[in-house]
N, CA, C and O atoms as CSV, one atom per row, in Angstrom:
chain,resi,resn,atom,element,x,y,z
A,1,UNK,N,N,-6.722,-7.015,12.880
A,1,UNK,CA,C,-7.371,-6.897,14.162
A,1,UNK,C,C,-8.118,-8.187,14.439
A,1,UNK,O,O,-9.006,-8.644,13.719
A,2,UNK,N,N,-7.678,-8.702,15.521
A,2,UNK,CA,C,-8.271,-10.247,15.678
A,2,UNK,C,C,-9.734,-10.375,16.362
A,2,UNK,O,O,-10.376,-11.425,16.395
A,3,UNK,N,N,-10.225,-8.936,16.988
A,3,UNK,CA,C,-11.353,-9.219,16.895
A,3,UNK,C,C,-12.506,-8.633,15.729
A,3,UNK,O,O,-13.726,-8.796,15.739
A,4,UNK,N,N,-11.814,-8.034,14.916
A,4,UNK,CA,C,-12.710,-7.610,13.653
A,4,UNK,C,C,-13.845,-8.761,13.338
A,4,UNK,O,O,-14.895,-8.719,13.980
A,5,UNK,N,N,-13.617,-9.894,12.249
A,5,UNK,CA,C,-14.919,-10.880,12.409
A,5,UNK,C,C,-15.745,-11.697,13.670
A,5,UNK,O,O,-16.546,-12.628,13.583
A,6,UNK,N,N,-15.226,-10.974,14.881
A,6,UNK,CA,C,-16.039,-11.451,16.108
A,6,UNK,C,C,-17.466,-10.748,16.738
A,6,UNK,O,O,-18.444,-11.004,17.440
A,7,UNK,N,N,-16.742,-9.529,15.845
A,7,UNK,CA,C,-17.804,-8.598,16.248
A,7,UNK,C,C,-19.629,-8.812,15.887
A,7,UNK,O,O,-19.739,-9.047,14.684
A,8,UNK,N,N,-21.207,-8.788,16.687
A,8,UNK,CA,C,-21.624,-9.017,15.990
A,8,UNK,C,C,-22.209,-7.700,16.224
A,8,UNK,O,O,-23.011,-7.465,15.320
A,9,UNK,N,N,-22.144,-6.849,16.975
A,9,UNK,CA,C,-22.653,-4.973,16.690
A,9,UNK,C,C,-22.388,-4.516,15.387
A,9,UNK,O,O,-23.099,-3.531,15.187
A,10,UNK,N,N,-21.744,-4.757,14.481
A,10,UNK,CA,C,-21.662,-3.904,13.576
A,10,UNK,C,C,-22.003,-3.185,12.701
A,10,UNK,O,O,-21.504,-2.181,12.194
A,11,UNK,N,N,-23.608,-4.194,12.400
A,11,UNK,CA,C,-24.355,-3.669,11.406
A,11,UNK,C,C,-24.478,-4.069,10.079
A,11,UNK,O,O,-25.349,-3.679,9.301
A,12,UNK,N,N,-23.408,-5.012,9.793
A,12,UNK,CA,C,-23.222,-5.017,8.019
A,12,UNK,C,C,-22.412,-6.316,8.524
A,12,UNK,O,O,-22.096,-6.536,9.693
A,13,UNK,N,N,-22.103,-7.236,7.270
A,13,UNK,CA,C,-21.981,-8.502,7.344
A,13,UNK,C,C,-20.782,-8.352,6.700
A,13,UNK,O,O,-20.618,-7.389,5.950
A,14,UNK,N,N,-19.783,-9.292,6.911
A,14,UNK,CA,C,-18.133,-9.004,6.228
A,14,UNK,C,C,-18.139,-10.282,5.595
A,14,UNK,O,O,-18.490,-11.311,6.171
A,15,UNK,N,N,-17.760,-10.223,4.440
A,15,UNK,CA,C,-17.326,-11.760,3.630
A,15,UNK,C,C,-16.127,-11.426,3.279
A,15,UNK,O,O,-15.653,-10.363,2.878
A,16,UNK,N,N,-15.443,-13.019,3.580
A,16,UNK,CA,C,-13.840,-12.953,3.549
A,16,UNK,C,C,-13.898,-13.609,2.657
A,16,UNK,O,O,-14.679,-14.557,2.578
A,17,UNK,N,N,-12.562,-13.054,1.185
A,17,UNK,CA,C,-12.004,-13.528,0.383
A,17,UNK,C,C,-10.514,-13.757,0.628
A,17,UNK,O,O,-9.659,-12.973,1.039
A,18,UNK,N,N,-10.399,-15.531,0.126
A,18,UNK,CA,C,-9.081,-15.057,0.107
A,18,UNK,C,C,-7.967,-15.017,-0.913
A,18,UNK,O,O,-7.919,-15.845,-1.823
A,19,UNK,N,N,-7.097,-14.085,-0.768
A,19,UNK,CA,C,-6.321,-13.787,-2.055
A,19,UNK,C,C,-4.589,-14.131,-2.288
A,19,UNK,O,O,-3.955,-14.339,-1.254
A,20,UNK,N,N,-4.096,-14.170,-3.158
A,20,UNK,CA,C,-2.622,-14.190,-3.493
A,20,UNK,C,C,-2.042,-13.350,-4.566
A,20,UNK,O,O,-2.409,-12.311,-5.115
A,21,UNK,N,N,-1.392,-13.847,-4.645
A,21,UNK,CA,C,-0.201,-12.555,-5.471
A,21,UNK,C,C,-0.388,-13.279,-7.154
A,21,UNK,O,O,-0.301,-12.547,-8.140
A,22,UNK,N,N,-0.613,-14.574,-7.263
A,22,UNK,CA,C,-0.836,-15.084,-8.637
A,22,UNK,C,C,-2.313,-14.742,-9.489
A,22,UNK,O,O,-2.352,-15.011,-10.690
A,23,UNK,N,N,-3.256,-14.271,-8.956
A,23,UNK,CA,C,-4.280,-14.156,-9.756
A,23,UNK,C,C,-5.240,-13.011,-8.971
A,23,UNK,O,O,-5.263,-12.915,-7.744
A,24,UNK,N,N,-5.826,-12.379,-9.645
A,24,UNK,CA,C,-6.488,-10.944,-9.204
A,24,UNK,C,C,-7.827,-11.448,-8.718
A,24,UNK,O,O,-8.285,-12.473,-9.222
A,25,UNK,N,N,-8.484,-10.806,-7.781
A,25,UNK,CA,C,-9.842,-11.003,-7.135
A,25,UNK,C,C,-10.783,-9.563,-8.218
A,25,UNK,O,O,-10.382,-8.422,-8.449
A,26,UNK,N,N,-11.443,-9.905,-8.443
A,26,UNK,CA,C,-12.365,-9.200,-9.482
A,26,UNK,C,C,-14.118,-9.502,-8.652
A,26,UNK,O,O,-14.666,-10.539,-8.281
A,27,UNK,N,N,-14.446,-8.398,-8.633
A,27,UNK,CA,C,-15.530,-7.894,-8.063
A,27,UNK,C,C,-16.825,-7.085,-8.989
A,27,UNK,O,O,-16.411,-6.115,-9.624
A,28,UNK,N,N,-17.832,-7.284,-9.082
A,28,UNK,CA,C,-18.814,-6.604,-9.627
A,28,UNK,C,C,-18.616,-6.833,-11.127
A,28,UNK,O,O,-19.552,-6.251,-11.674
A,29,UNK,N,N,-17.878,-7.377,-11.996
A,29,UNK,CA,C,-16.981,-7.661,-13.031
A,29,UNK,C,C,-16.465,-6.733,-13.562
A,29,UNK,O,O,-16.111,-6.967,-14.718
A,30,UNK,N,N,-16.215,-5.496,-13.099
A,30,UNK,CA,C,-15.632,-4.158,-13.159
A,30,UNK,C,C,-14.596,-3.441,-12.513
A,30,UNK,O,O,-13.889,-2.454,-12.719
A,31,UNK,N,N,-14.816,-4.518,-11.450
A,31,UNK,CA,C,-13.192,-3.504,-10.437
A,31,UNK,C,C,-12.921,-5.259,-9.994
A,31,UNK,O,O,-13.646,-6.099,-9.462
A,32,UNK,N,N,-11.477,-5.283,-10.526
A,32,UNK,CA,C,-10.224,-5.651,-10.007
A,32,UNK,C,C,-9.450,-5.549,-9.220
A,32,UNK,O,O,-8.851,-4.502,-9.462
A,33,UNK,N,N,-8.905,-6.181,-8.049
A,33,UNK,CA,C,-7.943,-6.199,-7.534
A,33,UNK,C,C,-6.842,-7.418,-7.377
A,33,UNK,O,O,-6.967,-8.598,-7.049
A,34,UNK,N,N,-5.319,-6.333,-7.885
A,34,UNK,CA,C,-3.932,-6.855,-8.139
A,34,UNK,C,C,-2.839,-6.497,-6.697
A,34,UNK,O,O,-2.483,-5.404,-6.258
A,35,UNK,N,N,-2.560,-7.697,-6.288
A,35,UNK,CA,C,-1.785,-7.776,-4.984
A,35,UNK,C,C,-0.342,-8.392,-5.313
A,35,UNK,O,O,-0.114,-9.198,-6.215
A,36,UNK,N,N,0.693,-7.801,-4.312
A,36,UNK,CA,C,2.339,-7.631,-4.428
A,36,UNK,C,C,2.374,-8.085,-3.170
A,36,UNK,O,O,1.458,-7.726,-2.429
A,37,UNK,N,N,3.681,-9.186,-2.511
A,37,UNK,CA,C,4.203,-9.003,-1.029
A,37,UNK,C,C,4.654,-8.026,-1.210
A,37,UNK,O,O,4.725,-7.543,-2.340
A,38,UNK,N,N,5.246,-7.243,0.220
A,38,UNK,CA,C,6.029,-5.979,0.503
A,38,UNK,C,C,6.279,-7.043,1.425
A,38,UNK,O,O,5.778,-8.156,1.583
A,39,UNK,N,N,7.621,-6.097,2.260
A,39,UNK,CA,C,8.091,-6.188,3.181
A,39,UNK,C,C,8.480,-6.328,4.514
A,39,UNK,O,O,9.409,-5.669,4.981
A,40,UNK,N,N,7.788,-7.203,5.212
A,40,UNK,CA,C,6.935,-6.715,6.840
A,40,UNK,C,C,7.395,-8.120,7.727
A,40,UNK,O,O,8.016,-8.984,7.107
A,41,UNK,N,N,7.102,-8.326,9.090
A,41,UNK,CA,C,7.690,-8.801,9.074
A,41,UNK,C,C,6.481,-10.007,9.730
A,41,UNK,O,O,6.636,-11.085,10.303
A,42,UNK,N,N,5.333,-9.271,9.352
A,42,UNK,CA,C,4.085,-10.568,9.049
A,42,UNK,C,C,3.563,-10.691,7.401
A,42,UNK,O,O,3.905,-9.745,6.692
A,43,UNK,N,N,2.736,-11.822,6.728
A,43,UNK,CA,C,2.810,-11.712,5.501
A,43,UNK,C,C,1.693,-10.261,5.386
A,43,UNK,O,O,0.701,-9.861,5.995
A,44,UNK,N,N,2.303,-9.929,4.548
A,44,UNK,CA,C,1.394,-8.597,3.984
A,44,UNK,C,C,1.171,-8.113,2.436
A,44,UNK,O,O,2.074,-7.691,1.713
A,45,UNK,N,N,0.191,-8.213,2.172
A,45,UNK,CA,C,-0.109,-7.640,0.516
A,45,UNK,C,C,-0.397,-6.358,0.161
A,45,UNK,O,O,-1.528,-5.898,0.318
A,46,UNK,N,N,0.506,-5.731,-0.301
A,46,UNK,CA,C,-0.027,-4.204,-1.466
A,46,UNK,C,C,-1.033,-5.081,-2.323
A,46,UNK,O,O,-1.187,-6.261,-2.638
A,47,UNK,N,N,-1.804,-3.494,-2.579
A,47,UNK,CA,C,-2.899,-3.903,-3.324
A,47,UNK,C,C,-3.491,-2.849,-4.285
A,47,UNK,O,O,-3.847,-1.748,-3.867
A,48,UNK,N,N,-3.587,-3.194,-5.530
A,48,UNK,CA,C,-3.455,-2.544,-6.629
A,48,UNK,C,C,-5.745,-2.565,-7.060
A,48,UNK,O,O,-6.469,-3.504,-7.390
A,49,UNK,N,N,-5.994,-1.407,-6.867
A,49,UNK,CA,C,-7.705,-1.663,-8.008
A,49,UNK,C,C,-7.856,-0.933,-8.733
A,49,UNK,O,O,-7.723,0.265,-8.485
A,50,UNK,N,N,-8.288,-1.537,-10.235
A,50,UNK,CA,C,-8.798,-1.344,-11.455
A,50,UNK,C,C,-9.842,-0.936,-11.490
A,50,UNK,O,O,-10.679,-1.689,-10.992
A,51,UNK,N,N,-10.385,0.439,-12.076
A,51,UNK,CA,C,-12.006,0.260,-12.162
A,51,UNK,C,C,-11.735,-0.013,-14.002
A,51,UNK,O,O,-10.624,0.117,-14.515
A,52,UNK,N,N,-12.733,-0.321,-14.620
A,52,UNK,CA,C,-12.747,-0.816,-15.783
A,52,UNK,C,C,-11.003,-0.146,-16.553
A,52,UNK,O,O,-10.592,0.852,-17.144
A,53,UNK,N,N,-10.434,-1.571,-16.002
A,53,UNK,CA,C,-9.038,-1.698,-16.372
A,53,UNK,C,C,-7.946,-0.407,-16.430
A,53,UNK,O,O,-6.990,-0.265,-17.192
A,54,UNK,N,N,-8.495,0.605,-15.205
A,54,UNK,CA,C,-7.216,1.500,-15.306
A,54,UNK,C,C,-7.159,1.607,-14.192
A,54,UNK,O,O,-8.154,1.766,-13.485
A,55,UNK,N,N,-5.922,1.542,-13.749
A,55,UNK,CA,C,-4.991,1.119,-12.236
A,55,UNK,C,C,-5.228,2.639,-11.096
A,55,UNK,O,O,-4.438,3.570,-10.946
A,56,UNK,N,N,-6.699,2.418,-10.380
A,56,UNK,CA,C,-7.039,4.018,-10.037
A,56,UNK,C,C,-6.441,4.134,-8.351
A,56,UNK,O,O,-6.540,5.250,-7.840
A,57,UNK,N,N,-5.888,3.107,-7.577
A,57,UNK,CA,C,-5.797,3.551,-6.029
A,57,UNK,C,C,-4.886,2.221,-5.603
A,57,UNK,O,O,-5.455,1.162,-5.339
A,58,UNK,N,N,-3.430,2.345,-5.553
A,58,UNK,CA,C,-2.679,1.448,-4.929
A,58,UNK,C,C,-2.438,1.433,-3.516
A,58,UNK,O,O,-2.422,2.572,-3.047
A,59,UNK,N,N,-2.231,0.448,-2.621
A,59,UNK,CA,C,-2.104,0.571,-1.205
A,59,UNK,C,C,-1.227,0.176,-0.775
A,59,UNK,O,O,-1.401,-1.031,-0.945
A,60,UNK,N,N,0.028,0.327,-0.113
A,60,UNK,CA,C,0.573,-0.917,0.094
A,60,UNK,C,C,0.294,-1.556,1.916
A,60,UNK,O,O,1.047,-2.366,2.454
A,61,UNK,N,N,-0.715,-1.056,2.456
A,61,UNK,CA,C,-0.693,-1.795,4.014
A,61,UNK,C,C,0.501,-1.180,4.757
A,61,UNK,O,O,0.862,-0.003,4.745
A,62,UNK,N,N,1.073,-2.296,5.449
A,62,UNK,CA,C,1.959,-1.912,6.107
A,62,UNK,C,C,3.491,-2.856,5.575
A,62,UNK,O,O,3.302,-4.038,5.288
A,63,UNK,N,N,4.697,-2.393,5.485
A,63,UNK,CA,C,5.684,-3.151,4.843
A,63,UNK,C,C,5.953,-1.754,3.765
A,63,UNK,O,O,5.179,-0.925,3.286
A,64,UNK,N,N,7.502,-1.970,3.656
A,64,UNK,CA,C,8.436,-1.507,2.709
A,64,UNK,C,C,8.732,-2.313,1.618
A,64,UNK,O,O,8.663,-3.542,1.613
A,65,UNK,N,N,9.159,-1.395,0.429
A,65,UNK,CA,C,8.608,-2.140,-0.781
A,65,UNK,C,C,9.534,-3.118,-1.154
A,65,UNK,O,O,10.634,-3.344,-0.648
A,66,UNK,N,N,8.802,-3.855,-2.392
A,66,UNK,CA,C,9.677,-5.196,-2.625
A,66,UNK,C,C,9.631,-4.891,-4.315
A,66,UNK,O,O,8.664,-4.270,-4.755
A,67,UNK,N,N,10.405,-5.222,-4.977
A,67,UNK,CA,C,10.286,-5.626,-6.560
A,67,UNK,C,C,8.734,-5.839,-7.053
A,67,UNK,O,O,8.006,-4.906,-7.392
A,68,UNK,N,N,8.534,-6.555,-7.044
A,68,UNK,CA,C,7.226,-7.058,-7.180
A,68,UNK,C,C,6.137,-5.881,-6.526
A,68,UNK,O,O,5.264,-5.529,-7.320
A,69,UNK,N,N,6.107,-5.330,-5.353
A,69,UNK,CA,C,5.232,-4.238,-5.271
A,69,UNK,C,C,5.423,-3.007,-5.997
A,69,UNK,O,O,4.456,-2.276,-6.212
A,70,UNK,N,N,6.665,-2.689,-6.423
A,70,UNK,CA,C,6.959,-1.535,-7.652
A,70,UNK,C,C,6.485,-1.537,-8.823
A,70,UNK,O,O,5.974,-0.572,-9.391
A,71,UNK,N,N,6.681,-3.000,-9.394
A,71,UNK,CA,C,5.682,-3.079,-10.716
A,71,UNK,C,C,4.408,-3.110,-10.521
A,71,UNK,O,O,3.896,-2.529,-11.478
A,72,UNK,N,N,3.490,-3.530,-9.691
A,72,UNK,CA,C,2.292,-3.267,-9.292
A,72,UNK,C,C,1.890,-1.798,-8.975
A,72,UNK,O,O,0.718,-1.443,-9.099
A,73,UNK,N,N,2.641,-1.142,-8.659
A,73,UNK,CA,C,2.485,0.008,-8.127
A,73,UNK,C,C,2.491,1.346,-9.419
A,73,UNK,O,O,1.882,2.412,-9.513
A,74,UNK,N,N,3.285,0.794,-10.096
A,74,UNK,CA,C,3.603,1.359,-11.542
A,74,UNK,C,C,2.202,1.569,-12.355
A,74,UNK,O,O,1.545,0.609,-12.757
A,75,UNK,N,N,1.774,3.074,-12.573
A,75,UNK,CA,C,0.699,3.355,-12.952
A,75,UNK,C,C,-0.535,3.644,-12.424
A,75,UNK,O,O,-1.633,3.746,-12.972
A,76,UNK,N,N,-0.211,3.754,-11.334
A,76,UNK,CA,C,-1.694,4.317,-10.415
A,76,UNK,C,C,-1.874,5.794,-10.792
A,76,UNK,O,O,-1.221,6.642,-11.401
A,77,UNK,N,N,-3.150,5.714,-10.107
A,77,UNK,CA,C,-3.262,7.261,-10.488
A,77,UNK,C,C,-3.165,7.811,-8.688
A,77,UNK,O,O,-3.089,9.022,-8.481
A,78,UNK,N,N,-3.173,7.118,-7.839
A,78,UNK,CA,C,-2.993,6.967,-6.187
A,78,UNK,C,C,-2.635,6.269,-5.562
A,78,UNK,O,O,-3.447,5.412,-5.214
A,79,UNK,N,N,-0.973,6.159,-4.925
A,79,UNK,CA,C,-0.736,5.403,-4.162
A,79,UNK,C,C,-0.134,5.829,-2.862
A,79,UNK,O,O,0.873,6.499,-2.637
A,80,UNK,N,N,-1.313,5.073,-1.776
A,80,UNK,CA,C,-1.026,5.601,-0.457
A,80,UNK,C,C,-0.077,4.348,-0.153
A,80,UNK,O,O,-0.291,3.201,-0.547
A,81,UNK,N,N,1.296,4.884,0.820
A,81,UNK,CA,C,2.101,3.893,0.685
A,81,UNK,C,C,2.454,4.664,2.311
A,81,UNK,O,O,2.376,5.877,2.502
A,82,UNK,N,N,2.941,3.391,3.625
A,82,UNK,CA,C,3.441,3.558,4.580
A,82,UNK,C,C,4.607,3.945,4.384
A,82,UNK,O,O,5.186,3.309,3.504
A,83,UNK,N,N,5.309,4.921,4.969
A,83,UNK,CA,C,6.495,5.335,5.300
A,83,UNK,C,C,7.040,5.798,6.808
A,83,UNK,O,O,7.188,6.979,7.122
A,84,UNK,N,N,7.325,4.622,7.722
A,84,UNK,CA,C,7.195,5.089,9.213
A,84,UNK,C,C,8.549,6.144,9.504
A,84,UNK,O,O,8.484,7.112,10.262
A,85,UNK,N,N,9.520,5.822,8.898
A,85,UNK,CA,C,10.747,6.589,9.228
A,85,UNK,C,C,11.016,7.640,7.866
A,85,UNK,O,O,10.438,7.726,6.782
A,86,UNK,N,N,12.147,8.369,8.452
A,86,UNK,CA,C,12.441,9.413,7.044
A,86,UNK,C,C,13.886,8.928,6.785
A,86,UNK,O,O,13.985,8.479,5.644
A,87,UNK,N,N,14.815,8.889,7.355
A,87,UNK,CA,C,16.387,7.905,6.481
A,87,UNK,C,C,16.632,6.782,7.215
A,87,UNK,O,O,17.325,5.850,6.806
A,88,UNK,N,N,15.851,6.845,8.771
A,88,UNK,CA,C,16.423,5.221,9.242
A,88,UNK,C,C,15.620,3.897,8.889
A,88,UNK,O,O,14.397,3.779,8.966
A,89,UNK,N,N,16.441,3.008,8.525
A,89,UNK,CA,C,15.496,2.019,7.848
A,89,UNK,C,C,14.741,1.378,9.509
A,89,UNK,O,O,15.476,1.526,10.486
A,90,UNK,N,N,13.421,0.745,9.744
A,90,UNK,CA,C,13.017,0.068,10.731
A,90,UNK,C,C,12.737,-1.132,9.961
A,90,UNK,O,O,12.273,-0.971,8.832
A,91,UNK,N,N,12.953,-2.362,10.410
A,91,UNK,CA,C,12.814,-3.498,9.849
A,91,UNK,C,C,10.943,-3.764,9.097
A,91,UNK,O,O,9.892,-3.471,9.667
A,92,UNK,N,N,11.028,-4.078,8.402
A,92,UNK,CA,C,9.648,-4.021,7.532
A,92,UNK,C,C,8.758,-3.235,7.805
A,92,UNK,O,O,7.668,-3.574,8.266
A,93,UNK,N,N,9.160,-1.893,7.515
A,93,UNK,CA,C,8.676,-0.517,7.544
A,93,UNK,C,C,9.502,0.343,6.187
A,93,UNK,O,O,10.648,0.017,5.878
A,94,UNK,N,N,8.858,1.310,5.549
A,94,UNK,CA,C,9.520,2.168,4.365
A,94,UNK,C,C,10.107,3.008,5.139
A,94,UNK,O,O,9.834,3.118,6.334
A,95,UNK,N,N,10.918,3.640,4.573
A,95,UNK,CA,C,11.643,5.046,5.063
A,95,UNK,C,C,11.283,5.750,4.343
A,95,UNK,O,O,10.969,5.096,3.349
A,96,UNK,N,N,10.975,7.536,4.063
A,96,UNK,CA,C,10.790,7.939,3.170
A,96,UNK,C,C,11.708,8.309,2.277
A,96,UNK,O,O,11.405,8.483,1.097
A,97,UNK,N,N,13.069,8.490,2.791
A,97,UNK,CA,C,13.641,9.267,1.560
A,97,UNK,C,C,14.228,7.834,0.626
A,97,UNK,O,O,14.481,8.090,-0.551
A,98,UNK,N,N,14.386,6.814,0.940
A,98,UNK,CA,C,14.798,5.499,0.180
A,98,UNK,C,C,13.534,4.705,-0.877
A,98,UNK,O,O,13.633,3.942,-1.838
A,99,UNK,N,N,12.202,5.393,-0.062
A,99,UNK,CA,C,10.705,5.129,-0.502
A,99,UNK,C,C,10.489,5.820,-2.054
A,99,UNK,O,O,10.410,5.261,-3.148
A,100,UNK,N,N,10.414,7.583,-1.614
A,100,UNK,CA,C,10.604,7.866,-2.634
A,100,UNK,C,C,11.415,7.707,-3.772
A,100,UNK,O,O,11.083,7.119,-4.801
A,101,UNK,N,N,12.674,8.347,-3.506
A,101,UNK,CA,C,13.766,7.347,-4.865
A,101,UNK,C,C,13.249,5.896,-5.542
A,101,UNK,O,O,13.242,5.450,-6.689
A,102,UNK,N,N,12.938,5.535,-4.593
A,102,UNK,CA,C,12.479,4.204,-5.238
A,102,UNK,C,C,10.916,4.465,-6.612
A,102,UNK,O,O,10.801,4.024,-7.756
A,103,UNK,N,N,10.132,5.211,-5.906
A,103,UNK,CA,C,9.159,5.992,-6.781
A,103,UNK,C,C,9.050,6.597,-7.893
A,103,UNK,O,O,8.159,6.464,-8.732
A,104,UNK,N,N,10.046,7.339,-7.916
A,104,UNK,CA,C,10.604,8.763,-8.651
A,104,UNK,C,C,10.312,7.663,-9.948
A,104,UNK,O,O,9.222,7.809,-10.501
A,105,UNK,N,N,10.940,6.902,-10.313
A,105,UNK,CA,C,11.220,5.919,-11.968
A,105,UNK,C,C,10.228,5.605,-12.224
A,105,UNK,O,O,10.321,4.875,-13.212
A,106,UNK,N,N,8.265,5.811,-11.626
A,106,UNK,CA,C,7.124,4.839,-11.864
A,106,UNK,C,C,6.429,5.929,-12.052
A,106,UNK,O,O,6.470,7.041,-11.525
A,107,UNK,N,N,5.511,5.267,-13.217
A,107,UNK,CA,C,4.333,6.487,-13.327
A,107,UNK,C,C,3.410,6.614,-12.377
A,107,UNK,O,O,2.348,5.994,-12.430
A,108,UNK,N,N,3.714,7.414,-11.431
A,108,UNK,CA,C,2.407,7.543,-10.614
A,108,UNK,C,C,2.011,9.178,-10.350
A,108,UNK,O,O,2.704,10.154,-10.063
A,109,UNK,N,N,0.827,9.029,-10.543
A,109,UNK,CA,C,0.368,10.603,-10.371
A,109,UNK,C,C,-0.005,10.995,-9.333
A,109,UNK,O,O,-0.413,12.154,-9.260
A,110,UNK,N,N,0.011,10.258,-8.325
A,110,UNK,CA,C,0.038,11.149,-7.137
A,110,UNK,C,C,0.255,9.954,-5.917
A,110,UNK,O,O,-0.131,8.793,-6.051
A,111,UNK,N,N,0.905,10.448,-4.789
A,111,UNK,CA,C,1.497,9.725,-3.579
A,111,UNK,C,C,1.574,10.081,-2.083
A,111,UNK,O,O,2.301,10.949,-1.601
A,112,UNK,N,N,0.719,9.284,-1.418
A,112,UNK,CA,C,0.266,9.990,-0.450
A,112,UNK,C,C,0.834,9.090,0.561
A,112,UNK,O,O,0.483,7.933,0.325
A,113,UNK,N,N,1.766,9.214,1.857
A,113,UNK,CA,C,2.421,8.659,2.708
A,113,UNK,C,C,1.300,8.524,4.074
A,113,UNK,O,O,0.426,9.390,4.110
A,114,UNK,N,N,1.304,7.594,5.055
A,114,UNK,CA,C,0.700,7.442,5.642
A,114,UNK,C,C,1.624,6.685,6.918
A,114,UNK,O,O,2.842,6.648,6.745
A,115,UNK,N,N,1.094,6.127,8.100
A,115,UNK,CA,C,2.002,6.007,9.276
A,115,UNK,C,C,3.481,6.138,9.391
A,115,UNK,O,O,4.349,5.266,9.443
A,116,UNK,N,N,3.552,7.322,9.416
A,116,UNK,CA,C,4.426,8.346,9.989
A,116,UNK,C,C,5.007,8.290,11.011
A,116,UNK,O,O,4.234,8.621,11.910
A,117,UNK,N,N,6.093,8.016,11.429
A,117,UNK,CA,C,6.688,8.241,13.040
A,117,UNK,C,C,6.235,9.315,13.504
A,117,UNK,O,O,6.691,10.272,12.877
A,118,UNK,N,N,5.750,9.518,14.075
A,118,UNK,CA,C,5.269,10.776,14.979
A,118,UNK,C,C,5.916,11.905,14.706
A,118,UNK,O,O,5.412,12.912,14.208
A,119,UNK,N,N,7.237,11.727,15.084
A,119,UNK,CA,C,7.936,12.898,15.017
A,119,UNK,C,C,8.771,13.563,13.643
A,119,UNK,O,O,9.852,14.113,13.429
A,120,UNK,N,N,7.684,13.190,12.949
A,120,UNK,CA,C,8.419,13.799,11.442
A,120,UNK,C,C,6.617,14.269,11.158
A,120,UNK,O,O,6.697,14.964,10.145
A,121,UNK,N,N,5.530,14.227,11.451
A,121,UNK,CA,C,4.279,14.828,11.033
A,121,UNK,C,C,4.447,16.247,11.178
A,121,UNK,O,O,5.327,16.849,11.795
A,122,UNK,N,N,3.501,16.682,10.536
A,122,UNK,CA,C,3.516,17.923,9.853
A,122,UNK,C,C,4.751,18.977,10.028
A,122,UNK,O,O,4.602,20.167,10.308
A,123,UNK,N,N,6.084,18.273,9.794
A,123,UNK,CA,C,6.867,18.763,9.732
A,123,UNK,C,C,7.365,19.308,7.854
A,123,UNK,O,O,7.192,18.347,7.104
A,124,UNK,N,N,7.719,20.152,7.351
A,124,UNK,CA,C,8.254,20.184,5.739
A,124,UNK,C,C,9.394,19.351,5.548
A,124,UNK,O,O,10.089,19.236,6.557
A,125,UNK,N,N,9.799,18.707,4.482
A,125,UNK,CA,C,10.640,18.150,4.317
A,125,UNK,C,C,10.993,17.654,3.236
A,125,UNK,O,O,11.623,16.618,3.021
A,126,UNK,N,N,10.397,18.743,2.234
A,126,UNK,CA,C,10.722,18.228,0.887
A,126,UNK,C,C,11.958,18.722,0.001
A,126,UNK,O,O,12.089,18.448,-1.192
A,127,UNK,N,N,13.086,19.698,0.965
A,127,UNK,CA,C,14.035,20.263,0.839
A,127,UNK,C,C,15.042,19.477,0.999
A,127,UNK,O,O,16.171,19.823,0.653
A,128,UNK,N,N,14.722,18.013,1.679
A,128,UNK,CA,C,15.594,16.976,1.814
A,128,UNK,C,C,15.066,15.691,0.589
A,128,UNK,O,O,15.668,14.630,0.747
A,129,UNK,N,N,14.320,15.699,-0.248
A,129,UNK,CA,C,13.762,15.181,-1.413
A,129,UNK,C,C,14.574,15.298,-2.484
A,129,UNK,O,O,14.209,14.882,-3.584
């Protein structure tokens, strides 16, 4: 959002870090964060945080996954991951049923999908899973 740091109503002060995919941003010296490109068709980073070194809440933003965001992703104990479509691919967007499969092989204990095409929300659909 390009006017996010313009704002001065907000109340609280924002400090920008900036990050890459080669070395983790570490905070408070206790929580870590580990970033992956995905797929999009602006640059975009998944993002992996550690609280004292166990991989507790992966994100991936917006973008469908890439190699590199799977192994990052591998071992969360939460990863909210975009899935805008359910079998049609949209160009740097996940689909879900190609999303999941892709999942199924990684330890993750739990997976929570987020921007949704509209017309697949609160619909069931795990009979097609």
């Amino acid at each position: 959002y390009k006017t996010l740091l313009d704002s001065e109503n907000r109340g609280y002060e924002i400090k920008v870090s900036e990050v890459n995919t080669e070395e983790n941003f570490v905070f408070n010296s206790d929580i870590k964060f580990a970033f992956a490109e995905t797929n999009h068709s602006i640059r975009n980073l998944g993002v992996c945080i550690f609280i004292k070194e166990k991989k507790v809440l992966c994100y991936s933003g917006d973008g469908d996954v890439t190699s590199s965001a799977l192994r990052l992703y591998d071992g969360a104990s939460l990863l909210i991951h975009e899935a805008f479509g359910f079998e049609t691919k949209k160009e740097g967007h996940a689909e879900i049923i190609s999303l999941v499969n892709n999942l199924k092989s990684l330890n993750i204990e739990k997976i929570a999908l987020t921007h949704i095409k509209r017309e697949y929300r609160g619909k069931k659909i795990n009979n097609k899973l």
